[in-house]
C-alpha positions as CSV (number, residue, x, y, z in Angstrom):
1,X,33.0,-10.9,-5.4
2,X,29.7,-10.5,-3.5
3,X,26.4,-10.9,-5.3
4,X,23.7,-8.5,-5.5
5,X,20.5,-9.3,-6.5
6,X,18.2,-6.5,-7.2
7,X,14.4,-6.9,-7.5
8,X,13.2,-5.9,-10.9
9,X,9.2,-5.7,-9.2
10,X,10.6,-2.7,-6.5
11,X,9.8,0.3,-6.7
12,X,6.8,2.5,-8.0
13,X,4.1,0.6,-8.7
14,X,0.8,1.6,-11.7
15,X,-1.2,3.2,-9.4
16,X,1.7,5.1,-6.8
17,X,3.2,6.1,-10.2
18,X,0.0,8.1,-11.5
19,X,-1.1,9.2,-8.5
20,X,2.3,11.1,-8.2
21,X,3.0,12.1,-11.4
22,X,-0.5,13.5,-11.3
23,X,0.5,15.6,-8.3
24,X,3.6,16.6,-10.0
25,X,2.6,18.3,-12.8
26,X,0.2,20.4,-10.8
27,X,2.6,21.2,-8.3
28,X,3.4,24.5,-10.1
29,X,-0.1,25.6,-9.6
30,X,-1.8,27.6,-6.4
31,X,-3.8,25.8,-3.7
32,X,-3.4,22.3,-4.8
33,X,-4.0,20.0,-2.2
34,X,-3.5,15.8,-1.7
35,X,-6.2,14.1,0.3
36,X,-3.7,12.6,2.8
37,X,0.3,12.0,1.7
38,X,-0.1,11.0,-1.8
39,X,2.2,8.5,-0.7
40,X,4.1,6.4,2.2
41,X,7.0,7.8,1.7
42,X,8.5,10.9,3.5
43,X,11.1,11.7,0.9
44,X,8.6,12.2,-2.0
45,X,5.9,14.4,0.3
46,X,8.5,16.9,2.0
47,X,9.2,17.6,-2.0
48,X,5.5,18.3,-2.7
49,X,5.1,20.2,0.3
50,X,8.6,22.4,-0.5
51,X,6.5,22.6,-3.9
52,X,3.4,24.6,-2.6
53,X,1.4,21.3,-2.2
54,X,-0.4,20.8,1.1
55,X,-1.4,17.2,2.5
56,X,-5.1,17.2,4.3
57,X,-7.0,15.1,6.6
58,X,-10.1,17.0,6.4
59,X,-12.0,18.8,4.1
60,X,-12.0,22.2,6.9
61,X,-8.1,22.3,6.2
62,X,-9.4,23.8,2.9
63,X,-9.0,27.2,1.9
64,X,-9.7,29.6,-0.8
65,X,-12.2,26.4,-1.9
66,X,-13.2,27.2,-5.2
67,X,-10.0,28.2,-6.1
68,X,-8.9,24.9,-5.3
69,X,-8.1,21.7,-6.3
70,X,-7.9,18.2,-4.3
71,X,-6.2,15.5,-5.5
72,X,-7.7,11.9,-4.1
73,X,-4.2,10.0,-3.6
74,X,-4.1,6.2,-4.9
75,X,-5.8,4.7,-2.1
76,X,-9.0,6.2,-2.1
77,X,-11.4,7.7,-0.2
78,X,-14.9,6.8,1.2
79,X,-18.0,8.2,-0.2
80,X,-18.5,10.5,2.3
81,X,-15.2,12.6,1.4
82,X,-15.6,12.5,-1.7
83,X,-19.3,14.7,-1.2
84,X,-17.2,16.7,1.3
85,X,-14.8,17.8,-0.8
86,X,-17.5,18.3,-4.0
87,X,-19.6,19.8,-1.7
88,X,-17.1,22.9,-0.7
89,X,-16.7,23.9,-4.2
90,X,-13.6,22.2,-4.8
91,X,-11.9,20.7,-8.6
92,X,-11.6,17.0,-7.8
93,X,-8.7,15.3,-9.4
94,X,-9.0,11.9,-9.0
95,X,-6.0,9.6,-8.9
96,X,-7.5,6.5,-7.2
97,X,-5.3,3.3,-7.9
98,X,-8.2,1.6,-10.5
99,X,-7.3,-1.6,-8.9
100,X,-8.7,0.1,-5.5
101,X,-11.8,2.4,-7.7
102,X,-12.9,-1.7,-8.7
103,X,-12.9,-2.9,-5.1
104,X,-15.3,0.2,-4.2
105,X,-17.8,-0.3,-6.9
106,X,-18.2,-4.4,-6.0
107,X,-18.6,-2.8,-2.4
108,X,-21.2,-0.9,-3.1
109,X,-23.1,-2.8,-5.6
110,X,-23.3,-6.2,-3.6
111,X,-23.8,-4.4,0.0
112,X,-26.8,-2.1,-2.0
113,X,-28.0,-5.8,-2.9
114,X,-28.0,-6.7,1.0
115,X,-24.6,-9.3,1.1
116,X,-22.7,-9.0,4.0
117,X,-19.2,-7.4,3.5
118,X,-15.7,-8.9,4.6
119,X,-12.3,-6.8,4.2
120,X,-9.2,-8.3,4.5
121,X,-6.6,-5.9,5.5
122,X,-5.6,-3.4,8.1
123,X,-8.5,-1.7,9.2
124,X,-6.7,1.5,10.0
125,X,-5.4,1.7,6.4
126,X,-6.4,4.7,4.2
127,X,-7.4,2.2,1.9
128,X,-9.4,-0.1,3.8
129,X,-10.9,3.1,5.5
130,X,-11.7,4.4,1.8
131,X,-13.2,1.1,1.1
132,X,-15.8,0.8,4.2
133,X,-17.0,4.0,3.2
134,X,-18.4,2.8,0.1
135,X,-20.6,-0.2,2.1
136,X,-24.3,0.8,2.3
137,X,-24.2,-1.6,5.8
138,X,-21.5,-2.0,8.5
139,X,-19.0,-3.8,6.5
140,X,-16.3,-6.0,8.8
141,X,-12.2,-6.0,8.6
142,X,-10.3,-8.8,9.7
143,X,-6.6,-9.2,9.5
144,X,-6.4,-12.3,11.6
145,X,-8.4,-15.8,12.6
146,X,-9.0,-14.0,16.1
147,X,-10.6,-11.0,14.5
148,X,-12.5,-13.5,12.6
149,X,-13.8,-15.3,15.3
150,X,-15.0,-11.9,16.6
151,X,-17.2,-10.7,14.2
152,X,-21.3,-12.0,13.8
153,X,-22.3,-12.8,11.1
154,X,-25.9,-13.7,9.4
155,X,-25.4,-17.3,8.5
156,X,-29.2,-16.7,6.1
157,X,-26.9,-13.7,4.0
158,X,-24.7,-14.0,1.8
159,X,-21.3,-13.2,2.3
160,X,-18.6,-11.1,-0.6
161,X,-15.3,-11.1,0.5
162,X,-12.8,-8.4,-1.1
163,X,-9.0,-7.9,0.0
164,X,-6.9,-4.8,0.3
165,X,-5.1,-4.3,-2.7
166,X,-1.5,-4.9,-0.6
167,X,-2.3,-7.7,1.7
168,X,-0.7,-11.0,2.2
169,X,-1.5,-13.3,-0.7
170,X,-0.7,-16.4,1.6
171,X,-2.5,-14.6,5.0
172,X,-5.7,-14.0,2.4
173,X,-6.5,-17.5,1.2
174,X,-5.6,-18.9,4.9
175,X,-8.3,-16.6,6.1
176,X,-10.5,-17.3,3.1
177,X,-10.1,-21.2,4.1
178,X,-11.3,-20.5,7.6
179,X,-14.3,-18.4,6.5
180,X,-15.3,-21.6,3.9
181,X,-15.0,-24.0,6.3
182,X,-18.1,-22.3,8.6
183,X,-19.8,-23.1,5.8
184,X,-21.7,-19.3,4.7
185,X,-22.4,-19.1,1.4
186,X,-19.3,-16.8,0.1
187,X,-18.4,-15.1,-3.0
188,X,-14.8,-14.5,-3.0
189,X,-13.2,-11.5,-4.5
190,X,-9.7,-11.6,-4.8
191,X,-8.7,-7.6,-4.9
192,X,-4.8,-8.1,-4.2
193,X,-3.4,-6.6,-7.0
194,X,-1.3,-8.2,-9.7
195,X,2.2,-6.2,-8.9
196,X,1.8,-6.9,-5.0
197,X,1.3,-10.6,-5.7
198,X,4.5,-10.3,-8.2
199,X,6.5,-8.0,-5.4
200,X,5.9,-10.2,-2.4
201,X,6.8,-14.0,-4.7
202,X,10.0,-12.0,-6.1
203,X,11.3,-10.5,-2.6
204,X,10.1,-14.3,-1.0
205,X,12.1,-16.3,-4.0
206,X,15.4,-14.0,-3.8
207,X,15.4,-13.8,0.4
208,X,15.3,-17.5,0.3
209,X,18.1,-17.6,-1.5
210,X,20.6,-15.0,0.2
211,X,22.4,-14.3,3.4
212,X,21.1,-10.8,3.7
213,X,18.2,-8.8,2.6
214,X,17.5,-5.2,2.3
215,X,13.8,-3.8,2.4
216,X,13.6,-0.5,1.4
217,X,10.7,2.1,2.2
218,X,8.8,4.4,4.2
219,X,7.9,3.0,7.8
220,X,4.1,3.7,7.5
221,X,3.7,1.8,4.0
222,X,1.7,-0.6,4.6
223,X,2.8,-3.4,1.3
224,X,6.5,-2.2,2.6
225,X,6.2,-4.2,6.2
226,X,4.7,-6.7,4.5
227,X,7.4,-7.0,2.1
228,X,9.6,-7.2,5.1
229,X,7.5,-9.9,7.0
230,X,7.4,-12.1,4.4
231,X,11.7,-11.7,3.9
232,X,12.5,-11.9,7.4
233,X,10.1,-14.7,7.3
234,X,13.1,-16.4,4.9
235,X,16.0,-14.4,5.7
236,X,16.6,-13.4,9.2
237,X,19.2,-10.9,8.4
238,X,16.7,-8.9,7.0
239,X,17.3,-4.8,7.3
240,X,14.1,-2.7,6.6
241,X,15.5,0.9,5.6
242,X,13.9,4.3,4.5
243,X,16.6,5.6,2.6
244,X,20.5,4.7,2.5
245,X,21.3,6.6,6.1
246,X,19.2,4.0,7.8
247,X,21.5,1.1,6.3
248,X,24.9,0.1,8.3
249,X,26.7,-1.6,6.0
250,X,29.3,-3.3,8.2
251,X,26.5,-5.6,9.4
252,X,26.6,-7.0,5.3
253,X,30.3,-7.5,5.8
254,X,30.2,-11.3,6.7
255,X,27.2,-11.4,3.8
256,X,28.2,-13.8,0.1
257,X,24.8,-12.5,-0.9
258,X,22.7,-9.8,-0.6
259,X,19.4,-8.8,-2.2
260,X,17.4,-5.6,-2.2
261,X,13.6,-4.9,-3.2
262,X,11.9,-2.0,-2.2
263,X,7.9,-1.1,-1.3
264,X,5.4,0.6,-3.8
265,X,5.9,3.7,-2.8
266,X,9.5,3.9,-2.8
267,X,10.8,6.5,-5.4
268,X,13.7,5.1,-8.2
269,X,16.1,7.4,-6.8
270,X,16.3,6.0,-3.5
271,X,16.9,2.3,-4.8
272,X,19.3,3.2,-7.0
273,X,21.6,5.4,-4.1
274,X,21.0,2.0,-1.7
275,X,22.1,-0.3,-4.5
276,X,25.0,1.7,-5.8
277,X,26.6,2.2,-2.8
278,X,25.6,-1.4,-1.6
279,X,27.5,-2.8,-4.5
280,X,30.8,0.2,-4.2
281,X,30.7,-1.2,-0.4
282,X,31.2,-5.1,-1.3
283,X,34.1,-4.5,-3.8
284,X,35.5,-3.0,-0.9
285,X,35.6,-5.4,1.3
286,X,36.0,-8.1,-1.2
């Protein structure tokens, strides 16, 4: 018999998990709106929208204002949108991941103070976007020791370094070694939250270990492709799937082991369907 080793960290984390059950149980209302998908996954936002709710990208998308209410999805926004939307006449519901609401107050309190700030992440992130727009200066994203190399810097300012909340624990402190090195005087805030750091050692300790892997969620999540670098990175027969019909299971034929975690935005439902018929599949063939 095949083993199957299922991740107990995949799935839904905190923050996803508010943020949608927030959306959910105003779904019934009118003219209830998500600042951007609530989350990376298609499955869950085609739902919401056959639900009433619409997903915006501007504030001018808005109709019937006062009448309606905006819910701030758990990566954020920047300042800026967040007077946009108050500013129409809108009810704000906030579901910001907390993790991410900390990372914007330490933003704007040191830059108010002058420091000089770094992000590391993907600078076209929702997140990371959210979390420049709370910088009282130009605040500088790097994902890479090229990018690093890029930026200017004031060596006579001091420098606080933050992380998106998703990013590569191991990519992170290799960048935060370079930045040391050059000497600046650096405060280091590590912002990666607690579940990523748990999801990413889980899916690197089981990949290590099997002959195939399974990474489940949607293609734009950005802690999903990580999940998936960092597996294929250990196991390259690595399958990065969305939902079941993206998975060919004759390529797990040949497979003793197989293991399966999934991204933070990646609803129960779909895991379970993947792993159920994962498992039916090998007493098949076994």
């Amino acid at each position: 018999m095949k083993e199957i080793v299922l991740a107990k960290s995949a799935g839904f984390c905190f923050g996803v998990h508010r943020a949608v059950d927030t959306v959910y149980e105003r779904a019934s209302q009118k003219n209830i709106y998500t600042y951007g998908p609530i989350i990376h996954n298609e499955e869950v936002v085609k739902d919401l929208e056959n639900k009433g709710v619409k997903s915006i990208e501007s504030v001018d998308e808005i109709s019937d204002a006062p009448n309606s209410t905006v819910i701030i999805r758990s990566h954020g926004v920047s300042k800026n949108v967040y007077d946009e939307i108050k500013h129409k006449g809108c009810d704000i519901v906030d579901a910001t991941c907390p993790f991410v609401l900390k990372i914007h107050r330490i933003v704007e309190e040191e830059s108010r103070q002058g420091k000089q700030i770094i992000i590391i992440g993907n600078e076209n992130h929702p997140e990371v976007e959210g979390i420049m727009g709370w910088s009282h200066n130009k605040a500088f994203v790097i994902d890479s020791a090229e990018k690093l190399n890029n930026i200017k810097l004031d060596p006579d300012k001091e420098i606080v370094i933050v992380s998106q909340t998703t990013f590569n624990y191991n990519k992170f402190e290799e960048l935060v070694e370079i930045i040391k090195e050059k000497s600046y005087n650096v405060s280091i805030r590590n912002t990666i939250c607690n579940a990523t750091e748990e999801r990413q050692t889980e899916a690197r300790n089981i990949a290590k270990k099997v002959d195939a892997m399974i990474v489940i969620g949607g293609r734009s999540s950005s802690n999903t492709r990580k999940l998936y670098e960092i597996c294929k990175g250990e196991c390259e027969n690595t399958f990065y799937i969305q939902t079941l019909d993206d998975l060919e299971l004759e390529k797990l034929k040949k497979a003793d082991s197989i293991g399966i975690t999934a991204g933070a935005s990646t609803p129960n439902n779909i895991i379970e369907e993947v792993y159920t018929n994962v498992r039916e599949f090998c007493r098949d063939v076994s």
